[in-house]
Structure formats: structure tokens, C-alpha cells
C-alpha positions in Angstrom: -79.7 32.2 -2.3 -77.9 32.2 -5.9 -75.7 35.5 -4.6 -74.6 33.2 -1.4 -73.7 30.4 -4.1 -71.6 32.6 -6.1 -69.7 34.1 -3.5 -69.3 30.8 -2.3 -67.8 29.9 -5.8 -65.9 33.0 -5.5 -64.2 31.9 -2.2 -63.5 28.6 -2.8 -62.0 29.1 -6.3 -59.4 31.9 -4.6 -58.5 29.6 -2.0 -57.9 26.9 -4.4 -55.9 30.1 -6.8 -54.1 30.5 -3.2 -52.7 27.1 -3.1 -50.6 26.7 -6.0 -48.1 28.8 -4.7 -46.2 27.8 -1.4 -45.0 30.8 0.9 -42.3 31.1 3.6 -42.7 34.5 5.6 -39.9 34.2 8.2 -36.8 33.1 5.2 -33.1 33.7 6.8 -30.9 35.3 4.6 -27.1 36.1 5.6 -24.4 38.5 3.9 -20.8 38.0 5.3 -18.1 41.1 3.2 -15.5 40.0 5.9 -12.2 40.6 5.6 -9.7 38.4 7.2 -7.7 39.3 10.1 -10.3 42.3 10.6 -13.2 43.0 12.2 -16.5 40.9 11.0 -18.5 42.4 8.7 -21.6 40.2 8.9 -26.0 40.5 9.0 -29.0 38.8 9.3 -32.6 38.9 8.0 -35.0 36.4 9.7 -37.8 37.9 8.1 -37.5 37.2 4.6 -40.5 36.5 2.1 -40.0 33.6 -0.2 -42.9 32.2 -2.8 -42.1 29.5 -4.7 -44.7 28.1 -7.6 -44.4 24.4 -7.2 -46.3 24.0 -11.1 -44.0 26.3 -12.6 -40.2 26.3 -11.1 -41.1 30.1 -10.6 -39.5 31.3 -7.7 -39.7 35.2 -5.9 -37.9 36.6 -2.1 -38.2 39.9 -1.0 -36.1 41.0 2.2 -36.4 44.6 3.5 -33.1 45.8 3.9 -33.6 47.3 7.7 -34.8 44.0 8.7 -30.2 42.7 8.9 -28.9 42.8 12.0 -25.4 43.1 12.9 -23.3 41.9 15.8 -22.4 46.0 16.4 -25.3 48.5 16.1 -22.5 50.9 14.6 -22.2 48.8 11.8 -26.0 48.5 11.0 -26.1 52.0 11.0 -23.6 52.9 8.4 -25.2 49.6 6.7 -28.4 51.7 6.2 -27.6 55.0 6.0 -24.1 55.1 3.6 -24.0 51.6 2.0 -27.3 50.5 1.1 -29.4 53.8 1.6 -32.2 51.9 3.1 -34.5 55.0 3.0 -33.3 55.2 -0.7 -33.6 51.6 -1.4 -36.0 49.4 1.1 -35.7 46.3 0.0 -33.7 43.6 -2.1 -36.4 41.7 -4.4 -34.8 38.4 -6.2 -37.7 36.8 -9.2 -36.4 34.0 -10.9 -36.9 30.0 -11.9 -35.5 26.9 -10.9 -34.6 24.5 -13.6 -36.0 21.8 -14.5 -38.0 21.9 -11.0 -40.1 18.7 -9.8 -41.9 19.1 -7.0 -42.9 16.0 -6.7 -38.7 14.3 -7.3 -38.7 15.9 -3.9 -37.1 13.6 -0.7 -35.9 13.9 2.4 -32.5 13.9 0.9 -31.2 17.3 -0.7 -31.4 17.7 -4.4 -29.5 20.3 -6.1 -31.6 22.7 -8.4 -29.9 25.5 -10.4 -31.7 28.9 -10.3 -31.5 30.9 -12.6 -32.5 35.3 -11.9 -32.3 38.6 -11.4 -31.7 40.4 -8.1 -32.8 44.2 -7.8 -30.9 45.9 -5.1 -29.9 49.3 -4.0 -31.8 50.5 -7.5 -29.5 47.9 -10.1 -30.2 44.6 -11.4 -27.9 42.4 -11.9 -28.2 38.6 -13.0 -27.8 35.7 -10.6 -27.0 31.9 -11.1 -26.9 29.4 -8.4 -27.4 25.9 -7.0 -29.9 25.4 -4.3 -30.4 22.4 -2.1 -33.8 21.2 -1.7 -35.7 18.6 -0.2 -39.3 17.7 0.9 -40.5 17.4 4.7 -43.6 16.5 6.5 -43.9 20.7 7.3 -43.3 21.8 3.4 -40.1 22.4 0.9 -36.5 23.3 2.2 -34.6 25.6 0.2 -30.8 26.6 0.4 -28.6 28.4 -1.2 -25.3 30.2 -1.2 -24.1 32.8 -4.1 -22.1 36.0 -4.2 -22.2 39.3 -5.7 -20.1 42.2 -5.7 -20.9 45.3 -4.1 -19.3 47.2 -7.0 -21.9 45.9 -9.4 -25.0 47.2 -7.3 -22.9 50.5 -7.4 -22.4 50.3 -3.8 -19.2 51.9 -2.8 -17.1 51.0 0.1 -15.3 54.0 1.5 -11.1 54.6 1.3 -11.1 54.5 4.7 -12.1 50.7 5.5 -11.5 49.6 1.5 -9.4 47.2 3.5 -11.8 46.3 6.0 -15.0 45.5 4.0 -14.4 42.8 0.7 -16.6 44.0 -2.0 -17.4 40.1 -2.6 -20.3 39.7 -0.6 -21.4 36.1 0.2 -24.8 35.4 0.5 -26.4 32.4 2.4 -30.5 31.6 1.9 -32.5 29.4 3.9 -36.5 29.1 3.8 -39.0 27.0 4.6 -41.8 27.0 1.9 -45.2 25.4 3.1 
């Protein structure tokens, strides 16, 4: 009887551990390096991770990098194998902390938070600032966000041969649903 109270203990302490984070397991991210009056160079990840600590501002995404999908499988595969060497470099992980984060300030109404980070990617990190929206819905927190980085930085390098055809400012957009 007193080992079924402990592990009892044990459970419902972890699941109470478990709740202080929120978690969004299916986070968009989109990367546009498009170059006007050529051919778009754009990609998707609807599988992204996002854990936010409401207590704490402290905020974490992870995307794997074969998760983006482009409009032309061409371009996904010289996305994988030349640019971001996804065998080489899996994923893209992003740990950082929003300012002066409330949780409970939270409405309906978008709030702009500046975050504050580092992104790891293609085996460099590199520091990231940016303002995300965020509000609070019946189904958990909304979080976007758009920032850019250059391609250059990540020591990703974009060929002579389409150097015209792919902008080595990268624009990033993040959208999640944390619950």
C-alpha cells in the first residue's frame, strides 16, 4: 500500500512538473529568399515544436529541416542536399526569452513581446531579436513572429550560378499555437 502511495505521489507531482510548460507540436514556420522578377524561392514546416514556459518568458522551437516543403520538388532537393545539408545538419533549434512576458496580460487582442535568442542552424549560432504577436484564446496562447537572417551568416552559400536568383536575406515567418 505505501509503494502504491508513492508512486502515486510520483505521478501526480510529474504531471503537475508537466504543466508549467505549454507545447505546440504542429508550429508553421515559412522561409521566403525570393528574388523578384524570378522564380519563387519559398518552404514550409507545419511540424514545428514550440515550448513556451508561461512562469518564466522562456521560450524553445525546434523544426527539422526535411520537414519544408517547396512548391517544386527540385528545389527541396537542392534545399537539403547543397544548401542546408540536412543529413549534415537535421534540424534548426531557436532557445530564447520573451521580455517582460505576462501570461496572464494575455487577451484576445495581440500584444507585441520582444524576444530575445539564439538560433543554431546549419552548425552556427547566431543571435536573433524580434517582436512577436501574442494573444490568449479559449484553445491556449498564439504566437507570431516575423524576422530575418542572412544565409551568409549560417555560412550557407548560394551558388554563382543562381546568386541572382536566391536573396541571401532570408525572411522568416512563425506561427504556433501553444496549449
Amino acid at each position: 500500500m505505501k509503494n502504491y502511495f508513492i508512486i502515486a505521489m510520483l505521478l501526480v507531482s510529474g504531471w503537475s512538473i508537466a504543466q508549467e510548460k505549454m507545447i505546440c507540436k504542429t508550429g508553421n514556420i515559412t522561409f521566403e529568399a525570393s528574388v523578384p522578377a524570378f522564380e519563387e524561392v519559398k518552404a514550409t514546416n507545419t511540424n514545428v515544436t514550440v515550448v513556451l514556459n508561461p512562469k518564466t518568458g522562456e521560450i524553445a522551437s525546434l523544426a527539422l529541416m526535411k520537414g519544408f516543403r517547396f512548391k517544386v520538388a527540385l528545389m527541396e532537393e537542392h534545399f537539403n542536399e547543397n544548401y542546408i545539408e540536412s543529413d549534415k545538419y537535421p534540424k534548426a533549434i531557436f532557445k530564447g526569452k520573451i521580455e517582460n512576458f505576462n501570461a496572464g496580460s494575455l487577451t484576445a487582442s495581440p500584444k507585441n513581446f520582444t524576444i530575445n535568442g539564439k538560433l543554431e542552424l546549419h552548425g552556427k549560432t547566431v543571435a536573433v531579436k524580434t517582436i512577436a504577436k501574442m494573444s490568449q484564446s479559449g484553445s491556449g496562447i498564439t504566437l507570431v513572429a516575423d524576422f530575418s537572417v542572412n544565409a551568409s551568416d549560417f555560412d550557407i552559400s548560394i551558388p554563382a550560378v543562381v546568386k541572382n536568383k536566391v536573396s541571401n536575406k532570408i525572411n522568416i515567418q512563425v506561427d504556433a499555437l501553444l496549449k
